[in-house]
N, C-alpha and C positions, 0 to 999 in steps of 0.2 A: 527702520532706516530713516535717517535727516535729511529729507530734502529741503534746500532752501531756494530762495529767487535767484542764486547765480546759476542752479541748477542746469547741467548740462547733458545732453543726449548720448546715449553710447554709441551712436554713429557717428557724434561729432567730436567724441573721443577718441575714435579709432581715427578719422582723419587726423586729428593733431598725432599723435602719436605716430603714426604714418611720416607725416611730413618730419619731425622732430628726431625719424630713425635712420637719419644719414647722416657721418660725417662732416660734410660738408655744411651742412644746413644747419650744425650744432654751433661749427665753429662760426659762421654766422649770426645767429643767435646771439651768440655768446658778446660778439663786439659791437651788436645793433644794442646791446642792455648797456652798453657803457654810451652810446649817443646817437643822434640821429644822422645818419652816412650815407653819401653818395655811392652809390655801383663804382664810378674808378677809385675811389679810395677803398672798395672793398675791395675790387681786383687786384690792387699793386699788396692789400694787407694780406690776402688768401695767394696771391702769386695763382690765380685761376681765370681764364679765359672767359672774357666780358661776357659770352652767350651763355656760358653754363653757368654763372653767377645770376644770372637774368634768370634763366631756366628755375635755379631753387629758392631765388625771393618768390618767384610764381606760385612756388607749390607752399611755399609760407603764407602769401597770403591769400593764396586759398584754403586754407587750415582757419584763418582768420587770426594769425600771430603777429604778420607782417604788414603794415601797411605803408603806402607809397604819395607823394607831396613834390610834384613838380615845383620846380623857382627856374625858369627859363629853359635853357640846354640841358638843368640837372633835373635826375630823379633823388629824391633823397628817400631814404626807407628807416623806420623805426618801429619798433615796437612799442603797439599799443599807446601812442601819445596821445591822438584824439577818440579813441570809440575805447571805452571800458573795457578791460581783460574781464572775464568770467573767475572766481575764485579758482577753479579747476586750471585754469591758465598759464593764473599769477604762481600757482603751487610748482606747477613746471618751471618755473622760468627761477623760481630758487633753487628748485633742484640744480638747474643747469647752471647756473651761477654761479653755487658752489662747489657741485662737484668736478665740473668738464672745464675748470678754472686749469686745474693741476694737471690735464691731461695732456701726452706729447705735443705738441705745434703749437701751445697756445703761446705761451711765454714771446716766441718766435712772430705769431702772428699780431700779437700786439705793439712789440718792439715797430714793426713794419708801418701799424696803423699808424702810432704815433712821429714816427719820420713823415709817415704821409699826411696827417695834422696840421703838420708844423708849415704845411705849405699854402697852407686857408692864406685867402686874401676875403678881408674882412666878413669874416665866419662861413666862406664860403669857397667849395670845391674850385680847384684852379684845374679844367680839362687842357689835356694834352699832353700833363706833366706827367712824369711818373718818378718813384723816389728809390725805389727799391728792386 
């Protein structure tokens, strides 16, 4: 068997996978790989209540998938921009790319994000507003 330097633990395999086995946290995922997003833009794109979106960035980047980059009032969350994915990671996040692209709500939850986009003031989350 090939082990190399990305080499990853099978405990800290079963925590990714864990966090990466809900719904919710997929569809997340899924719109944190196209940029880096504030929580209310991901609330008005998921249409999910600001604590329970908090709740599964949590357990994201506790997995070590999600990470989080204050700029004043906002949180923003991205995946992986500053601290290197693990190859085992990166392998995930194509899966989910490609395949959970085609799955029910996403078309829907994109559509959403990108109204909510469009209301940046100078590349930056506008609180209070909501679009959708």
């Amino acid at each position: 068997m090939h082990m190399s330097v990305d080499a990853i633990k099978a405990k800290d395999i079963i925590t990714l996978l864990s966090a990466l086995a809900d719904p919710t946290r997929l569809r997340l995922v899924r719109l944190l790989l196209q940029e880096e997003l504030c929580v209310c833009e991901l609330v008005d794109a998921l249409r999910i209540p600001q604590y329970k979106i908090s709740r599964h960035l949590g357990k994201l980047r506790g997995a070590g998938m999600v990470e989080a980059r204050r700029n004043g009032r906002w949180m923003y969350y991205s995946i992986g921009r500053r601290v290197a994915l693990k190859g085992f990671q990166q392998d995930l996040l194509k899966v989910i790319d490609v395949h959970v692209d085609g799955a029910p709500g996403m078309r829907e939850d994109n559509a959403r994000l990108s109204r909510r986009l469009a209301m940046r003031k100078a590349g930056r989350c506008v609180v209070g507003k909501t679009c959708c």
